[in-house]
N, C-alpha and C positions, 0 to 999 in steps of 0.2 A: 601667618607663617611663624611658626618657633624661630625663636632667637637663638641665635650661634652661641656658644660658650664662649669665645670673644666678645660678643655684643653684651652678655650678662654679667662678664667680667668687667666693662668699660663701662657698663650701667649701674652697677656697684659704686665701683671705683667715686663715681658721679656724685652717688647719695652722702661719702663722708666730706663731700666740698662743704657743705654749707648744709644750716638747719639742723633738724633732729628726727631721725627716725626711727618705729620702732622695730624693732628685728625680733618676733616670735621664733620659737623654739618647737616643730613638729618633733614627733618621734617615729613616724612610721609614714608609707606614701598617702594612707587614708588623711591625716592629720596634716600634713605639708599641703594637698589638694584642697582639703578646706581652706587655711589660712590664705590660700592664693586667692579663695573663690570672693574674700573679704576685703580684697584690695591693696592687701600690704603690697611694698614694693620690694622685699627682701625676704630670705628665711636664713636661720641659723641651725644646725646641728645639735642636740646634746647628748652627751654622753651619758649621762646618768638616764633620761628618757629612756634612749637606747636600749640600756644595759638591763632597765628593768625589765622590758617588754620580752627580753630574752631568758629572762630567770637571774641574772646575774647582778651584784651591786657594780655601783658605778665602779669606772676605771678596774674591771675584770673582765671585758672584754677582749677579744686577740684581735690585732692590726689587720689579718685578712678579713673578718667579720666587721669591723668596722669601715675598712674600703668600700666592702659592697655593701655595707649600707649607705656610702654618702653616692656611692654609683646611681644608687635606687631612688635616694630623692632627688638627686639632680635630675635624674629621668622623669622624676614625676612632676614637676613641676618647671614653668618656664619662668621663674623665676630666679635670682642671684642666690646660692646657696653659701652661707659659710658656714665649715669643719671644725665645730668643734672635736680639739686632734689631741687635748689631752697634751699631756708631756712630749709626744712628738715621737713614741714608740721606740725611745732610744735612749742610752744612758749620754753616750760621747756624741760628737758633731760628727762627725760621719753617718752614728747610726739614722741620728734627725733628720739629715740628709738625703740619705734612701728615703726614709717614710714620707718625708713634704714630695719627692719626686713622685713618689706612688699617688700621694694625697692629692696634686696636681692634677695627674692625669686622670682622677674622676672625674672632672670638669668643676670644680669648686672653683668661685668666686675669690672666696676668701678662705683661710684657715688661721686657726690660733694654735701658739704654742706656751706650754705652763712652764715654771721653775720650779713645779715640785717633783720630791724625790719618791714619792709613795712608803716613804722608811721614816718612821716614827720617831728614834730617834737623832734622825736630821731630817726634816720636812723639806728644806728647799735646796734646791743646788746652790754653792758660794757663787758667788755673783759672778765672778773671774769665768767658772763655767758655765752659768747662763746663758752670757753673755757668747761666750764661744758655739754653744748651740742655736742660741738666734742668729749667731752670723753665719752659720751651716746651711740656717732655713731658707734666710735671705738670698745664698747662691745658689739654692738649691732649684729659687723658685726664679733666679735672673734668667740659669742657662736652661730654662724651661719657655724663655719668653715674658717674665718678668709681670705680667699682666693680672695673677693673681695677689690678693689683699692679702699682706703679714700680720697680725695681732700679735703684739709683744701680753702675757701675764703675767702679773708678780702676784704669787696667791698665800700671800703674807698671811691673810684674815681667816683664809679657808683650811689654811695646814697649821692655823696654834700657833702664828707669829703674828701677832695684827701690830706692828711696829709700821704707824704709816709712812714715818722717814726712810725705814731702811726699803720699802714699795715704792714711795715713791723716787728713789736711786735707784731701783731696778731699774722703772719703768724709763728711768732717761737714761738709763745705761741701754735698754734696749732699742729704746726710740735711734740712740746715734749709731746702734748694730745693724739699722734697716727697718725696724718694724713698722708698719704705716698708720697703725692704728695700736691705742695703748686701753689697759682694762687691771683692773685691778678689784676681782670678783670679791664684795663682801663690804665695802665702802658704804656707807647708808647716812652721813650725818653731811647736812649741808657744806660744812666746814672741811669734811675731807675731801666731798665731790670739790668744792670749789679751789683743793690746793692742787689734787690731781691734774686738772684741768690749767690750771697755772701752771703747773712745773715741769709736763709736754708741751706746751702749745707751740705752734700751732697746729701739732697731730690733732687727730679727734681722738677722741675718747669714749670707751665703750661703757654702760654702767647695767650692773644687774638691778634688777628689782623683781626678786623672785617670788616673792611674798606680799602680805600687804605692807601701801607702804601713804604716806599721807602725801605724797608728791603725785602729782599729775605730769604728762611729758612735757606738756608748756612751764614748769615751772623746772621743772629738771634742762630743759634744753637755755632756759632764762643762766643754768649755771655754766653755762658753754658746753653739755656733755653733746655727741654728735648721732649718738643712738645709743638704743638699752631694748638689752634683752633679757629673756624670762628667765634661762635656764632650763632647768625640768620643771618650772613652776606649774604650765601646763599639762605634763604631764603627772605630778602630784595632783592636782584638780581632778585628774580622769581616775586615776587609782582612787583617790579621795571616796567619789563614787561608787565606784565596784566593791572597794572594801566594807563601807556604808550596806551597800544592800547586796552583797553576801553575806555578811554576818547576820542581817536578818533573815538570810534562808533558814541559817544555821539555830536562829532561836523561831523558828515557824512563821515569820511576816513574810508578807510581800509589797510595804510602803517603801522600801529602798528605790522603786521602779517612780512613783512620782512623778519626779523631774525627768526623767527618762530621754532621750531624742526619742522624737515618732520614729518608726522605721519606712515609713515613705516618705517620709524628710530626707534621712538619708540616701536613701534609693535616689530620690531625686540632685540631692548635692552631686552621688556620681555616675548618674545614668551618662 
């Protein structure tokens, strides 16, 4: 029997007690369905996955379109979903507020909320507003029943501020706002995982590894991080592909097909 969106939220909730796990990154129901069919015990959202598979670069997608897409994989999958929710669809704490309420009621496990501003000129919100928006998210998601996972970001590294001091003061600025889990996308050297991870504890903490990386999850979880996820990593892999062997339509091959999935592979993954 399917598990209730309660049961998926408190089976969540579960995995950041203790250990490490990994939380892959689908972008569409076909790709959510496989990752489930491999055992993981979690999936996460991405936004950039997303955004490409619609024509659009990351974070240019609109709030309704990304609703129903986390509608679509929570359906697809009887697994825990977490939202990635991007900035939280709002400049002030009110706006954040409606959106985590809307984001809630897909049935998402968990959701993240960013401190960037999308404004090149100031990348991140000052922290005073950060702050006021995670504590938006945080009511947002109490008088909803409270049962959904908060991920506080400080995206220091990813918006052209890689200042890990002033991240990781986000991230314990947001940690005492409510957040339940802290991430700080862009982190890669032993030394920072291992200050992050000291300077929340004992939240868990989320770590990207979207690329290659020379850590294994036993050695990353050895730094106390409590799970790590891809990003669009997998979905860069698949575009990888198609890009690879269209452009050899485009100069006459057809070796881009190689490595190909069989197509009764697939059939069979979701007969």
């Amino acid at each position: 029997m399917p598990r209730t969106i309660a049961e998926k939220r408190a089976a969540f909730r579960a995995l950041h007690e203790s250990g490490c796990f990994m939380l892959p990154n689908p972008w569409d129901t076909g790709s959510a369905r496989y990752l489930e069919s491999l055992g993981f015990k979690a999936l996460a959202t991405t936004s950039s996955g997303f955004a490409w598979s619609r024509g659009h670069a990351d974070n240019h997608v609109s709030r309704d379109d990304v609703l129903a897409h986390l509608r679509e994989i929570v359906a697809a999958t009887d697994l825990p979903v977490n939202a990635d929710f991007e900035s939280g669809f709002g400049a002030t704490p009110a706006e954040v507020a409606e959106s985590v309420r809307l984001a809630v009621a897909t049935g998402v496990a968990g959701l993240s909320i960013e401190d960037s501003t999308g404004d090149e000129a100031a990348p991140l919100f000052p922290i005073e507003v950060a702050v006021e928006r995670m504590q938006a998210a945080r009511r947002a998601i109490d008088e909803t029943g409270g049962d959904t996972l908060l991920v506080g970001r400080a995206e220091n590294f990813f918006a052209g501020k890689p200042d890990l001091d002033d991240a990781i003061a986000r991230l314990k600025a947001y940690a005492e706002a409510g957040a339940d889990c802290l991430y700080a996308p862009g982190i890669k050297t032993r030394e920072q995982i291992e200050a992050v991870v000291r300077a929340v504890a004992p939240k868990p903490v989320n770590l990207l590894i979207g690329g290659g990386s020379d850590f294994t999850l036993d050695q990353v979880a050895a730094l106390g991080v409590r799970r790590v996820s891809v990003g669009g990593g997998l979905a860069r892999a698949a575009w990888g592909g198609f890009l690879r062997a269209a452009q050899g339509l485009v100069d006459g091959r057809f070796d881009g097909f190689k490595d190909a999935a069989a197509g009764n592979d697939l059939n069979g993954i979701f007969r």
